[in-house]
C-alpha positions in Angstrom: -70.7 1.7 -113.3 -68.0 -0.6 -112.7 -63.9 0.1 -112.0 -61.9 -1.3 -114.3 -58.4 -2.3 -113.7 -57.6 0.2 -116.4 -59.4 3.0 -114.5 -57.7 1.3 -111.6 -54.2 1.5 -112.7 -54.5 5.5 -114.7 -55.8 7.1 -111.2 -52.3 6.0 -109.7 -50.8 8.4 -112.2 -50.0 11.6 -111.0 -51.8 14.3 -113.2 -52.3 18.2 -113.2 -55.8 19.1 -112.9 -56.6 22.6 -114.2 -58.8 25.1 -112.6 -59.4 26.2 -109.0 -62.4 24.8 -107.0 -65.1 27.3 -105.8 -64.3 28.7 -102.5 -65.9 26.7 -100.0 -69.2 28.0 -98.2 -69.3 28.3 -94.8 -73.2 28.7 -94.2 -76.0 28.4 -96.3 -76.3 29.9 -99.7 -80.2 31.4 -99.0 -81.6 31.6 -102.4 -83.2 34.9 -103.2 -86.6 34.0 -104.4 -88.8 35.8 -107.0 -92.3 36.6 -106.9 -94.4 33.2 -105.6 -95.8 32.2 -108.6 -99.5 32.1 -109.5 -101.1 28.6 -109.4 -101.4 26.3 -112.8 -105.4 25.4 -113.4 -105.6 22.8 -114.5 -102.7 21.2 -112.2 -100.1 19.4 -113.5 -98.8 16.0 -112.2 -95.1 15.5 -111.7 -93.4 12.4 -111.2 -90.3 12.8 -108.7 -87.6 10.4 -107.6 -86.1 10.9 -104.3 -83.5 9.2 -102.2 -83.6 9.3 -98.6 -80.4 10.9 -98.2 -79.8 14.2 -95.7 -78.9 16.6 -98.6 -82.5 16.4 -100.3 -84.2 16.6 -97.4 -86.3 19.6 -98.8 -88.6 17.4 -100.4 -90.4 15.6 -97.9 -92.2 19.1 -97.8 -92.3 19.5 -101.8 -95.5 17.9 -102.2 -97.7 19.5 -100.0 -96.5 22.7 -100.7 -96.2 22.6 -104.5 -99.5 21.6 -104.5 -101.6 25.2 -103.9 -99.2 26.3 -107.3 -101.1 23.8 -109.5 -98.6 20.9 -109.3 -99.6 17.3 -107.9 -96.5 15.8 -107.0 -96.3 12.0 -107.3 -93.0 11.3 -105.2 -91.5 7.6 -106.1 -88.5 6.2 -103.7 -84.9 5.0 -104.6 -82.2 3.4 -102.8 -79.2 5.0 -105.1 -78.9 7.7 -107.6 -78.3 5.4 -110.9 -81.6 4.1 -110.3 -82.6 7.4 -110.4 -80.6 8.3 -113.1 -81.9 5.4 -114.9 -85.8 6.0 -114.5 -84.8 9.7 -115.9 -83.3 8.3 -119.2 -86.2 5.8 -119.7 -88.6 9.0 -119.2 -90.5 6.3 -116.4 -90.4 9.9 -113.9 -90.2 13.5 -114.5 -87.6 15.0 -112.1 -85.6 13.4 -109.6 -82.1 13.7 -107.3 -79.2 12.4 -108.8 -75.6 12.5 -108.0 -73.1 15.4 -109.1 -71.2 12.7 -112.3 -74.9 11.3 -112.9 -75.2 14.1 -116.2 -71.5 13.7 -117.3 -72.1 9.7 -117.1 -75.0 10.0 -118.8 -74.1 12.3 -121.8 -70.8 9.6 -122.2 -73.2 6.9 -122.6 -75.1 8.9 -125.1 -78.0 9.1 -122.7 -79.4 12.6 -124.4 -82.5 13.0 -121.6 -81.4 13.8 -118.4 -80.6 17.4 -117.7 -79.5 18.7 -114.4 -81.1 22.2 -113.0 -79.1 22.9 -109.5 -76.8 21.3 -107.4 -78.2 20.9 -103.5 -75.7 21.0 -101.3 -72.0 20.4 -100.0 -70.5 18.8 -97.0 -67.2 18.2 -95.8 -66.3 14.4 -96.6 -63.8 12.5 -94.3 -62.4 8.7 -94.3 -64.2 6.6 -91.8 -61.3 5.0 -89.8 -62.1 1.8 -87.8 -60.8 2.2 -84.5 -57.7 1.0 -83.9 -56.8 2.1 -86.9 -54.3 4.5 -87.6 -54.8 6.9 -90.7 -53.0 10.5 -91.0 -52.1 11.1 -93.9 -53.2 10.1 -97.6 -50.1 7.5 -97.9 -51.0 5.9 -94.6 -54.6 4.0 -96.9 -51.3 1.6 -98.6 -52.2 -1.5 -97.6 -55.7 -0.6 -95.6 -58.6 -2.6 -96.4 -60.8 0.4 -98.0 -64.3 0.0 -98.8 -66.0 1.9 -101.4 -68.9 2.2 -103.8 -68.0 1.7 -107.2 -68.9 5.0 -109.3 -70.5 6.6 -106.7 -70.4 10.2 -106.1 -68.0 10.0 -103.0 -66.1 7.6 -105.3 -65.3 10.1 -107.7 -64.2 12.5 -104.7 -62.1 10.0 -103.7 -60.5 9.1 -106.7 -59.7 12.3 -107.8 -58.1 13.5 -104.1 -55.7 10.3 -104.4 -54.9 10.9 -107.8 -54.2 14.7 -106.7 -51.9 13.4 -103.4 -50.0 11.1 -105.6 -51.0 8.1 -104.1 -51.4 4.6 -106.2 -55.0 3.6 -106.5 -53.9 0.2 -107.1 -52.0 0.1 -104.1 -54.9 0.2 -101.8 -56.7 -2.9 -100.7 -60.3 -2.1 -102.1 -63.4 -3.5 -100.7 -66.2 -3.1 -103.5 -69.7 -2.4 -101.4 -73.0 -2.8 -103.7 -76.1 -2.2 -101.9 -76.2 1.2 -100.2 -74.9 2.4 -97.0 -75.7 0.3 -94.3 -73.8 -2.4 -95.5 -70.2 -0.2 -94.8 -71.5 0.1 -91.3 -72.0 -3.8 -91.3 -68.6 -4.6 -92.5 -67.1 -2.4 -90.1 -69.1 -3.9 -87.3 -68.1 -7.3 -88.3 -64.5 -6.0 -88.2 -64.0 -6.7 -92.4 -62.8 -3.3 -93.2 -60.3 -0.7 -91.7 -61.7 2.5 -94.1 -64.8 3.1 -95.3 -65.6 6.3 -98.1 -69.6 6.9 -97.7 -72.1 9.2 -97.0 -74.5 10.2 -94.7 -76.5 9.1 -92.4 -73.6 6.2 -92.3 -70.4 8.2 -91.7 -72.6 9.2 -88.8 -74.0 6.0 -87.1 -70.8 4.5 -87.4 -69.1 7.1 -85.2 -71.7 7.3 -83.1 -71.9 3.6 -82.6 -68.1 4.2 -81.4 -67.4 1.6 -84.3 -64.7 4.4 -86.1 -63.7 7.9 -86.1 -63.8 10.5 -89.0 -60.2 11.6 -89.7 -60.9 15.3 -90.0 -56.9 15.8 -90.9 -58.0 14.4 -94.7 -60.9 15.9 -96.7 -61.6 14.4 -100.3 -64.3 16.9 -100.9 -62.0 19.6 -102.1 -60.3 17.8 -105.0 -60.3 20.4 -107.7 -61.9 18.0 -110.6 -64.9 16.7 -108.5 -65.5 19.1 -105.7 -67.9 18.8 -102.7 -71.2 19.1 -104.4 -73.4 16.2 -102.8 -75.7 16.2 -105.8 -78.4 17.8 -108.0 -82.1 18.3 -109.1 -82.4 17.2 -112.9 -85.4 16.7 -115.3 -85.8 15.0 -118.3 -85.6 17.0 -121.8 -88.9 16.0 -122.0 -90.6 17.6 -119.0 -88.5 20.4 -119.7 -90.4 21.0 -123.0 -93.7 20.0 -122.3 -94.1 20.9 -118.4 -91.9 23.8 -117.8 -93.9 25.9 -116.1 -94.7 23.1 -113.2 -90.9 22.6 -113.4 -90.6 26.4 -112.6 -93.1 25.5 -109.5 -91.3 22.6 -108.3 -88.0 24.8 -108.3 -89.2 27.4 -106.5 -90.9 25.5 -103.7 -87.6 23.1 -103.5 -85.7 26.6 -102.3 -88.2 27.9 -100.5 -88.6 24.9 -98.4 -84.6 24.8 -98.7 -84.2 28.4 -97.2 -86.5 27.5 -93.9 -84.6 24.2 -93.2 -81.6 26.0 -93.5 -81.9 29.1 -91.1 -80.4 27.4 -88.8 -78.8 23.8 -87.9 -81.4 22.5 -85.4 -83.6 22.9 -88.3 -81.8 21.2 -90.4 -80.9 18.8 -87.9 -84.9 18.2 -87.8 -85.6 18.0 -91.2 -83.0 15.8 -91.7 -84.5 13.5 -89.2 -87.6 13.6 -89.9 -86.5 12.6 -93.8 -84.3 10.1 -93.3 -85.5 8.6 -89.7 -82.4 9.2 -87.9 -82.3 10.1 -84.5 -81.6 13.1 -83.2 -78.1 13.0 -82.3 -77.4 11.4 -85.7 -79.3 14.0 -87.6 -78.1 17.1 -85.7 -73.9 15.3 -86.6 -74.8 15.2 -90.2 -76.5 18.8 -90.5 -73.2 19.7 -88.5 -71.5 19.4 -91.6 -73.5 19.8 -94.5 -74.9 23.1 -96.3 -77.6 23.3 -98.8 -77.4 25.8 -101.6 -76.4 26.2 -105.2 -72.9 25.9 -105.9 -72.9 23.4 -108.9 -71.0 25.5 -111.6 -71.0 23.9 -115.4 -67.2 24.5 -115.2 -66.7 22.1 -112.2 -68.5 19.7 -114.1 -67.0 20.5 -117.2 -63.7 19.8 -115.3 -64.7 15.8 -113.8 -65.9 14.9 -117.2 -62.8 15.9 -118.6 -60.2 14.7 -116.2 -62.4 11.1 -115.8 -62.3 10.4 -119.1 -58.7 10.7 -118.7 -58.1 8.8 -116.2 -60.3 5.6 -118.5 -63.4 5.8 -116.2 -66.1 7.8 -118.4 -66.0 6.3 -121.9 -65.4 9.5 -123.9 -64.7 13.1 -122.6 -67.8 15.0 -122.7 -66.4 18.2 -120.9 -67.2 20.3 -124.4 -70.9 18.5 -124.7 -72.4 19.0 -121.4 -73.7 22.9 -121.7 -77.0 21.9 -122.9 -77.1 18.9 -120.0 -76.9 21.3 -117.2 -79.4 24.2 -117.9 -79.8 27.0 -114.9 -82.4 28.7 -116.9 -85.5 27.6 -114.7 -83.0 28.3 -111.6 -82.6 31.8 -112.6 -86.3 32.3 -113.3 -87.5 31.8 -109.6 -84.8 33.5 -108.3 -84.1 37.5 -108.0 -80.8 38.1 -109.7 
């Protein structure tokens, strides 16, 4: 999704965004698991998309261990979550990872098929600051060459902490990145940028490669409209219908496999490098500050579709359509309430 320079110009408007975000979590959220369920026969194949991003790193185990439930897991690849999003509206795969807006931008683009089950994760989220560079407060981005991804997830966190600080969108020198990650790392090696707003691993290997430094003074993940969910677990409508129970297998096998990696941050650092490829002391910076679980609320979301539409980047506010877009039902039936 592109920025217009209507979108632009509205999130340099200062506006009151209603409700309160969700108290931060300061450890893992370890899901309380039901009974393990009894295996399908005959077994059912599902399709999954996945992104090689730290915050899903649960399921590079998901396969092997759904598959003693009855479920063959056919796991397909993806560089960004609108291609995911994308193969989930066409039906071309059952279940995949896409990013916390993905349902709300969906749903505005009367895309009916996609229907999120959990969120994953959150992580603190901090400018990337080439060095040299001096950044302390929100003002100080006037005039910085600022690279972003244009309707990404972070982008939205962004956005919405500007618009909350009072600072002109349009005032900032904006570097639109297409193309993944690396390429923020490239352009701050080559010196083309003084701020990047990613993600992980490439926050990471650019302070690591002593290229920039994250300014922990500013953190856009707490912006009351968007939050610091990373993403979420959806399947299509679909699936849902005709392959619920294997969905209910899937789900339960993503938090059990979530609850192991997440008893302590050496193992997360280690699944988050074996996922993703990292080295160590990349992997063991990014489990530093991230934290699986399920924190997704329908109200936060409720809240970004509403307060995007205002501010001209979702087509039509959706906030009062989504309930049946984000259903918790297969969530709550694997887990002990």
């Amino acid at each position: 999704m592109s920025i217009t320079r209507r979108s632009a110009l509205q999130l340099g408007a200062a506006v009151a965004l209603a409700g309160a975000l969700p108290a931060r979590a300061q450890q893992a959220r370890m899901a309380a698991l039901a009974d393990r369920p009894a295996p399908l026969s005959p077994a059912v194949k599902i399709t999954l998309g996945s992104p090689k991003v730290p915050h899903v790193c649960p399921l590079q185990y998901i396969a092997a261990e759904a598959r003693p439930l009855g479920v063959e897991i056919e796991s397909v690849s993806f560089v960004r979550y609108a291609d995911i999003r994308t193969a989930l509206a066409s039906g071309s795969i059952d279940m995949g990872a896409i990013g916390p807006a993905d349902v709300p931008i969906a749903v505005s683009t009367n895309l009916r098929n996609i229907i999120g089950l959990f969120g994953v994760g959150e992580s603190v989220k901090n400018p990337i600051v080439r060095k040299g560079v001096t950044l302390e407060s929100w003002s100080d981005l006037i005039g910085k060459r600022v690279a972003i991804a244009p309707g990404s997830a972070v982008w939205f966190q962004f956005a919405a902490t500007l618009t909350e600080q009072n600072v002109p969108y349009n005032r900032l020198n904006i570097v639109n990145i297409q193309g993944g990650g690396a390429p923020f790392v490239q352009s701050m090696q080559r010196g083309d940028i003084d701020v990047f707003i990613g993600w992980e691993p490439f926050e990471s290997q650019a302070v690591l490669q002593d290229l920039g430094y994250r300014q922990t003074k500013l953190d856009y993940s707490t912006s009351r409209a968007v939050g610091a969910e990373l993403g979420l677990l959806a399947a299509t409508r679909q699936t849902l219908d005709t392959k619920r129970e294997a969905v209910r297998r899937v789900v339960w096998t993503y938090l059990s496999i979530q609850n192991r990696v997440s008893a302590s941050k050496a193992a997360l650092a280690e699944a988050v490098g074996a996922w993703t490829g990292l080295p160590a002391n990349v992997a063991q910076n990014v489990a530093a500050d991230l934290t699986l679980g399920q924190f997704l609320t329908l109200e936060q979301m409720q809240r970004q579709a509403r307060e995007f539409h205002r501010l001209g980047v979702l087509q039509r506010d959706v906030s009062g359509d989504l309930g049946p877009y984000f259903d918790q039902s297969v969530l709550q039936s694997v887990t002990r309430r």
